[in-house]
N, C-alpha and C positions, 0 to 999 in steps of 0.2 A: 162134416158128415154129409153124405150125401143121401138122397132121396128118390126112390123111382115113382111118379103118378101116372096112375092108370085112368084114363076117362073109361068109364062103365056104359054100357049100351042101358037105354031106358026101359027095355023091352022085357029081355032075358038079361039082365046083367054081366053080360063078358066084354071083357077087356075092346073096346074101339080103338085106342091108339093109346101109348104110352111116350116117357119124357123122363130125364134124369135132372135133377135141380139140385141146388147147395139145400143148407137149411134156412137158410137167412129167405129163400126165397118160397119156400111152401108156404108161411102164413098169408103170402099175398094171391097165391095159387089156392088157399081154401075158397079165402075172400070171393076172390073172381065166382068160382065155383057156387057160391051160399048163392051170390046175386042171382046167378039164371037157375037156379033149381039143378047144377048139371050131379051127376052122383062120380065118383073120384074115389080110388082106393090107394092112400098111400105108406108104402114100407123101405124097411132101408135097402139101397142100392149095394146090390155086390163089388166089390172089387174088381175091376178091372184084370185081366190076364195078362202081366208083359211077355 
């Protein structure tokens, strides 16, 4: 399964940049995140359109 992370603006909370990841790799993408205080919204990634 895949994953989309959204970095949050500190201000007003809207989306700054986004990132699609496996799952294996979001626990270390929280991690990162706890350390510097960043705020992160993540849900599951759409399917792709072939």
């Amino acid at each position: 399964m895949r994953f989309e992370i959204l970095r949050l603006d500190d201000v007003d909370g809207t989306a700054v940049d986004s990132t699609v990841v496996d799952a294996a790799s979001v626990n270390l993408i929280v991690q990162q995140a706890a350390s510097v205080g960043q705020r992160i919204y993540i849900r599951p990634a759409g399917d792709p359109v072939s």
